[in-house]
Z-matrix of the N, CA and C atoms (Angstrom, degrees):
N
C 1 1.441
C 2 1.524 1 109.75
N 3 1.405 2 118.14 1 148.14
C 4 1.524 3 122.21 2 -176.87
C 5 1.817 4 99.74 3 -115.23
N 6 0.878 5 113.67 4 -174.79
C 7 1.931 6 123.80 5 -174.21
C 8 1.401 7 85.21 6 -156.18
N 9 1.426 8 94.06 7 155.49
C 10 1.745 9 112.97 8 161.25
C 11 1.825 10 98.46 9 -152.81
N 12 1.609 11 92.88 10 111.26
C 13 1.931 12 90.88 11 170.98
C 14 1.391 13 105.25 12 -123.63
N 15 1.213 14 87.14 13 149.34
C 16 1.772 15 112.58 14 -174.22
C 17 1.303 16 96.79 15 -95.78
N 18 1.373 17 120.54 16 161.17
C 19 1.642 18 124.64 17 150.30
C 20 1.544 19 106.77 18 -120.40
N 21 0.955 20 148.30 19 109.91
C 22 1.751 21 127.77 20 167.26
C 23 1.632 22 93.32 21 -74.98
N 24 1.593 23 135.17 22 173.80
C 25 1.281 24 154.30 23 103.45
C 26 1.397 25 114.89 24 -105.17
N 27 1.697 26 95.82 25 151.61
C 28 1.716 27 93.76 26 -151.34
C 29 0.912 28 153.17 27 105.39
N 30 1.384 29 81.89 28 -6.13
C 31 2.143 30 92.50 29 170.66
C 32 1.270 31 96.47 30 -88.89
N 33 1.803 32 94.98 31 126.82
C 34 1.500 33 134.72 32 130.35
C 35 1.358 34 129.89 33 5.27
N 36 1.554 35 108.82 34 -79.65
C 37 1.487 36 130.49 35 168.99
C 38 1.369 37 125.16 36 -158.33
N 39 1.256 38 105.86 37 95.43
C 40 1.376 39 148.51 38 -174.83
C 41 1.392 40 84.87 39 -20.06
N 42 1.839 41 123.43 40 -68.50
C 43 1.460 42 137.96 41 -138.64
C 44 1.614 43 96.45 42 -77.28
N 45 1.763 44 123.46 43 -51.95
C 46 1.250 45 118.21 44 -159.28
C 47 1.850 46 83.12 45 -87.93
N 48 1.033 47 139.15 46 43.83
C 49 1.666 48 138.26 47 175.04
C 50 1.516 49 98.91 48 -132.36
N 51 1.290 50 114.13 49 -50.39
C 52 1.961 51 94.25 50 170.29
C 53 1.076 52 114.82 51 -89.39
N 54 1.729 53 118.67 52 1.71
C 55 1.647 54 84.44 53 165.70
C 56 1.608 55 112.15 54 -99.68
N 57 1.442 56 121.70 55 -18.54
C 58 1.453 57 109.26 56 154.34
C 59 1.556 58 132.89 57 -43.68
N 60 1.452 59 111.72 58 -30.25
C 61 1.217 60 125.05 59 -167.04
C 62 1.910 61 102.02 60 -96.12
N 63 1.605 62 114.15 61 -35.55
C 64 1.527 63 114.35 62 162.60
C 65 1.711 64 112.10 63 -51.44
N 66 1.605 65 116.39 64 -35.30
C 67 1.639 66 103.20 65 -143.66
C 68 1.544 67 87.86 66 -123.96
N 69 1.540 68 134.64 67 -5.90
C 70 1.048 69 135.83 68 159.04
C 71 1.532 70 138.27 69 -95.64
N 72 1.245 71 111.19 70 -44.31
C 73 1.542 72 147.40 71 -155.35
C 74 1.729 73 104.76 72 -92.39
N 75 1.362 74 90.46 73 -62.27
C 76 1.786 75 98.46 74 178.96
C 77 1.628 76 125.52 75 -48.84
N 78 1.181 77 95.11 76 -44.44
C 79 1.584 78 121.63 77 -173.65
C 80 1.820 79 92.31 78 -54.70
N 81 1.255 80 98.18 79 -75.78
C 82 1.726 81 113.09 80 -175.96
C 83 1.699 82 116.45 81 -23.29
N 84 1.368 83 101.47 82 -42.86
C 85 1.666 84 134.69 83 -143.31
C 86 1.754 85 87.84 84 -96.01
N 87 1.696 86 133.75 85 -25.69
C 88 1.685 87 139.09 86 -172.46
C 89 1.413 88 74.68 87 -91.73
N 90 1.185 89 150.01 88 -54.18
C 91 1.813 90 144.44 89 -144.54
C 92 1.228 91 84.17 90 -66.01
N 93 1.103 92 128.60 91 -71.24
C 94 1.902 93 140.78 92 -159.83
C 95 1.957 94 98.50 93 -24.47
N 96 1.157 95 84.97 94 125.38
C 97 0.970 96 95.19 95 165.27
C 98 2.019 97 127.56 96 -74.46
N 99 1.242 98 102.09 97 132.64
C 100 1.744 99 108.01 98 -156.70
C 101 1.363 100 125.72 99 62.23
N 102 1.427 101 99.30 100 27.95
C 103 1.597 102 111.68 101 166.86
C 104 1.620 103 123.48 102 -46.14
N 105 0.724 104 117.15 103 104.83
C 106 2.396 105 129.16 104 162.66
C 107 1.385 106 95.30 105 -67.73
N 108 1.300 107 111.92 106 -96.89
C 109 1.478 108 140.34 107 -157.90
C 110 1.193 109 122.80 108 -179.67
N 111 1.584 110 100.24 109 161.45
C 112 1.683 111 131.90 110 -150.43
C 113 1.371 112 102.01 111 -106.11
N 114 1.180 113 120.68 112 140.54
C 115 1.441 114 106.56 113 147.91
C 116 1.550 115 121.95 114 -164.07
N 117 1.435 116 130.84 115 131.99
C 118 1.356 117 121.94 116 -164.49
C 119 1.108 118 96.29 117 -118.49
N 120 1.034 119 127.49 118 145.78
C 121 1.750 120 143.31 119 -153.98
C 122 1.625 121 105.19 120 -150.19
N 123 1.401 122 99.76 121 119.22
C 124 1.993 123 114.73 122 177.51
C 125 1.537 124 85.42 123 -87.64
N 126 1.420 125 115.46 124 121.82
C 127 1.637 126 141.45 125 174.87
C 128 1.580 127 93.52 126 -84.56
N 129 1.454 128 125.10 127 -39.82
C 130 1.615 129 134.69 128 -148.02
C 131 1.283 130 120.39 129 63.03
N 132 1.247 131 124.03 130 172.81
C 133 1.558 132 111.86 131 159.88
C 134 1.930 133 75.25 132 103.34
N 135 1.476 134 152.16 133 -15.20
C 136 1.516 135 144.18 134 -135.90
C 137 1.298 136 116.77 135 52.63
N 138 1.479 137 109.00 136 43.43
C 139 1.852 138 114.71 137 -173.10
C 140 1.508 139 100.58 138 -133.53
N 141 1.180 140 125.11 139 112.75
C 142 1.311 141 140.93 140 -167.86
C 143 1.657 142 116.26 141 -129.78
N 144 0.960 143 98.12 142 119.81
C 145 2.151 144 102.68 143 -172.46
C 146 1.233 145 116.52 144 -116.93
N 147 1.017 146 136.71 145 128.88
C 148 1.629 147 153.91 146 152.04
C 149 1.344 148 120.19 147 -69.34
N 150 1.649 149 126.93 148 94.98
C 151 1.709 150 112.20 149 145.13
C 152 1.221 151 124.85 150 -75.36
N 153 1.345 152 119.82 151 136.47
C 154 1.859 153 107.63 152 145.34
C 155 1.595 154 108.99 153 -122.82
N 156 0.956 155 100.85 154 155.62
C 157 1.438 156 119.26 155 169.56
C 158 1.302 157 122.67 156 -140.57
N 159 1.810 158 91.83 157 140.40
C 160 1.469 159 101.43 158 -141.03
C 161 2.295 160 91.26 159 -126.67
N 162 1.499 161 105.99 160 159.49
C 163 0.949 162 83.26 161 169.37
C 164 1.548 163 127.82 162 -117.98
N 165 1.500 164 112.67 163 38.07
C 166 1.534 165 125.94 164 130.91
C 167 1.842 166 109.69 165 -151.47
N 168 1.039 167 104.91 166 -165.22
C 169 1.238 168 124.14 167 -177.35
C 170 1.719 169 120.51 168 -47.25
N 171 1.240 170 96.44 169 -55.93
C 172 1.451 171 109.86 170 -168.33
C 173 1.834 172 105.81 171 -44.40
N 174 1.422 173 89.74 172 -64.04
C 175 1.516 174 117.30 173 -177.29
C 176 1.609 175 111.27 174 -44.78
N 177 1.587 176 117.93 175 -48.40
C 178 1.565 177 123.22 176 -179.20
C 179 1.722 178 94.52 177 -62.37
N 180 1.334 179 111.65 178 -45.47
C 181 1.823 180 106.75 179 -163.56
C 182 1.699 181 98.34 180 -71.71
N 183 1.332 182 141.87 181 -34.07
C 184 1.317 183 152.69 182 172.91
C 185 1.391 184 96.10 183 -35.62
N 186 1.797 185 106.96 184 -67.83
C 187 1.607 186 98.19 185 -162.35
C 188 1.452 187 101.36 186 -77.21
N 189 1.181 188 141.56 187 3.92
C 190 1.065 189 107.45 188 162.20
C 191 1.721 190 135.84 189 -84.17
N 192 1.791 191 98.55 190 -9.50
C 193 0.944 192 118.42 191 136.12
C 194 1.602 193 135.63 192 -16.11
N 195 1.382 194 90.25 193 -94.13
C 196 1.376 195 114.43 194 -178.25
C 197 1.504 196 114.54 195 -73.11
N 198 1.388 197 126.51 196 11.85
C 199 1.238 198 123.96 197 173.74
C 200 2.039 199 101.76 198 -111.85
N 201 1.157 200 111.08 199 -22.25
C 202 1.129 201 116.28 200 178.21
C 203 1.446 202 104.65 201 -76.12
N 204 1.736 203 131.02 202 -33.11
C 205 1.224 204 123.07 203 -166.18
C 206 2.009 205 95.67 204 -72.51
N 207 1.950 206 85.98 205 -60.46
C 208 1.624 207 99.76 206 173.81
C 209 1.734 208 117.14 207 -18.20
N 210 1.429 209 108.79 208 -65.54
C 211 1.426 210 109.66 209 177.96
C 212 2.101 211 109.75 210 -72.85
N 213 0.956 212 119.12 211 -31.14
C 214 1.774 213 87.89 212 174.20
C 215 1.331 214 92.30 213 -89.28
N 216 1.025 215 157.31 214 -20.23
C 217 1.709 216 126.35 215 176.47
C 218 1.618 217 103.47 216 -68.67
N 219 1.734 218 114.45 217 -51.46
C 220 1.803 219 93.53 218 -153.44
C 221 1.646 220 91.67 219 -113.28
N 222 1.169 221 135.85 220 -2.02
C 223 2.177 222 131.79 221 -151.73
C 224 1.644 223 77.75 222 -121.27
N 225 0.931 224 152.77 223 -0.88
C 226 1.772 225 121.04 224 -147.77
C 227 1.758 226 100.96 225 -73.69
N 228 1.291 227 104.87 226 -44.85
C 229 1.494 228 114.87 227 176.45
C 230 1.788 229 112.17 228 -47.01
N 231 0.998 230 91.67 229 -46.20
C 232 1.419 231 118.59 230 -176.50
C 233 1.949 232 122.06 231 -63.13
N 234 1.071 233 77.10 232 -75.40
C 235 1.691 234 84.28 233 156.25
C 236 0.828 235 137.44 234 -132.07
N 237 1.873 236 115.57 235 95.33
C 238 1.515 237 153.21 236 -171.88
C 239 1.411 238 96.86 237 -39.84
N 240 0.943 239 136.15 238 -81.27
C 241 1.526 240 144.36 239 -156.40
C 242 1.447 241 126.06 240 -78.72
N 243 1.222 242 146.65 241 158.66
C 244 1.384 243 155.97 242 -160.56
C 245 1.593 244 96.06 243 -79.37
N 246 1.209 245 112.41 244 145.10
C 247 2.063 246 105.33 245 174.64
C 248 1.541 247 75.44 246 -98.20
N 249 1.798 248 96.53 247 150.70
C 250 1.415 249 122.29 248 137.00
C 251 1.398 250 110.25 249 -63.93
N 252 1.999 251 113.73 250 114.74
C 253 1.402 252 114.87 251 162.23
C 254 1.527 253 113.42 252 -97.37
N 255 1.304 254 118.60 253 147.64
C 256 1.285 255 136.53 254 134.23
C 257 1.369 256 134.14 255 -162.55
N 258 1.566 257 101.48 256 143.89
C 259 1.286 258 131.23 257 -172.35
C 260 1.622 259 110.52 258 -101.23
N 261 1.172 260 110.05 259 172.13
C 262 1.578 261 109.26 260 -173.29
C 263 1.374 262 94.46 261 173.76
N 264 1.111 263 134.47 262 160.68
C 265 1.681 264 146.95 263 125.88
C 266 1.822 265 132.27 264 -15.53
N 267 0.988 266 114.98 265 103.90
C 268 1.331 267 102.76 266 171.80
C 269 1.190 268 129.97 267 -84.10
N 270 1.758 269 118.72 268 124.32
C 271 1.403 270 118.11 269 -123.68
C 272 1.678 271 91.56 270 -117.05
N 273 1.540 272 106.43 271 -38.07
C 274 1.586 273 123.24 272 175.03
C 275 1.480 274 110.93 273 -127.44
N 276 1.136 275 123.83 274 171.14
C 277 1.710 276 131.96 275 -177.79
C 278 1.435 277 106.91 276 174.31
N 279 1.452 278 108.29 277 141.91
C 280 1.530 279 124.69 278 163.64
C 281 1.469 280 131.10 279 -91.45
């Protein structure tokens, strides 16, 4: 399995940002091919993170893709700043 997590700092509003990302984003992210799971996580502080997990490579580098289009079409307001990405291998899991 591969992961790809985002960090944004800088979001705007945390509340109208996961629910764009619940009723838009998620949906996109089950299509992906070798889809695990999603998950967007309020850090606080205006620091908001994205996992996915994928079950190889291709699929983790896709969403990062498709999360970069996702945010300049519908988040740009939302989240001002570039996320720190990284992806890697998943090496352990519960």
């Amino acid at each position: 399995m591969y992961a790809a997590i985002r960090r944004y700092e800088g979001v705007t509003d945390p509340i109208e940002t996961a629910r764009r990302v619940s009723e838009g984003f998620v949906p996109l992210m089950r299509q992906a091919p070798g889809f695990v799971a999603y998950y967007w996580i309020d850090a606080g502080g205006g620091v908001m993170i994205s996992t996915s997990v994928f079950q190889d490579q291709a699929g983790a580098e896709q969403s990062i893709t498709k999360a970069a289009a996702f945010v300049r079409d519908n988040l740009a307001s939302l989240l001002p700043n570039p996320p720190q990405v990284t992806t890697g291998k998943v090496v352990a899991s519960a």
